[in-house]
N, C-alpha and C positions, 0 to 999 in steps of 0.2 A: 417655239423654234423659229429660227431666221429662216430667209426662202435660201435653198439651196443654188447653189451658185451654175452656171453653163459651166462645159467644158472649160470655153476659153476665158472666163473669168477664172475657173480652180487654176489654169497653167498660169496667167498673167500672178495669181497671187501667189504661186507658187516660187516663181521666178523670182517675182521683187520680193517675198519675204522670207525664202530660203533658201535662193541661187541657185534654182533648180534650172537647167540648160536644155532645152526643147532639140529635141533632133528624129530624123530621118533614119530608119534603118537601110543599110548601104543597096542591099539588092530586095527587088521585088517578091513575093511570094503569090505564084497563081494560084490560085484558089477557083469556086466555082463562078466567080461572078467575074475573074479574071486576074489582072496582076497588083495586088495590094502592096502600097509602101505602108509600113508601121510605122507612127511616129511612138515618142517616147520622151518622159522626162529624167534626166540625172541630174543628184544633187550628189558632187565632188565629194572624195574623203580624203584623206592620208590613209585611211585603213582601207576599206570595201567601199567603192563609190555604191550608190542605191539608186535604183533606178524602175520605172514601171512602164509597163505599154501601156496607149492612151487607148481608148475604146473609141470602135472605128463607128461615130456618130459625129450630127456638124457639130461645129463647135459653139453654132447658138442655144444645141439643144442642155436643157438640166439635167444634171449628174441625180440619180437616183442615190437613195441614203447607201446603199450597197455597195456602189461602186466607189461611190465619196468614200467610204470607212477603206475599201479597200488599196484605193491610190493613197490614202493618208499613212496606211500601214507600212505599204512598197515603200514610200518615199519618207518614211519617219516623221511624219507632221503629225503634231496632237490631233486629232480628229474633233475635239474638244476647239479649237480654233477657227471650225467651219460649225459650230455649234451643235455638235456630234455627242451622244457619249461612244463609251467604248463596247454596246453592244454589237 
């Protein structure tokens, strides 16, 4: 298996290879550590846009296979394209 990719390597390949749109949720949510913005990626449809919350770590750190399977799911990408199977 390939090394799993950081955060922001999964959104940078996400974006260029299936137009998925990085954004901001509009208001904050306090929580215990204080007021968190959720980012989040959408890939556009004509039908149901798809869209996942991004896991709130930096974006140097690596996506565990878990999380990987699971934003690939949100977001409809083979998971098989980050060198995933479908367990």
């Amino acid at each position: 298996m390939s090394r799993l990719p950081s955060l922001a390597e999964f959104i940078k390949r996400a974006q260029s290879e299936y137009g998925a749109n990085l954004s901001d949720l509009e208001a904050p949510v306090v929580g215990p550590r204080g007021p968190v913005v959720f980012r989040y990626l959408e890939i556009p449809s004509d039908d149901v846009p798809l869209f996942a919350v991004l896991p709130d770590i930096p974006e140097k750190a690596t996506l565990s296979p878990d999380v990987l399977r699971s934003l690939c799911r949100q977001l409809g990408i083979p998971p098989k394209d980050f060198d995933l199977d479908l367990g």
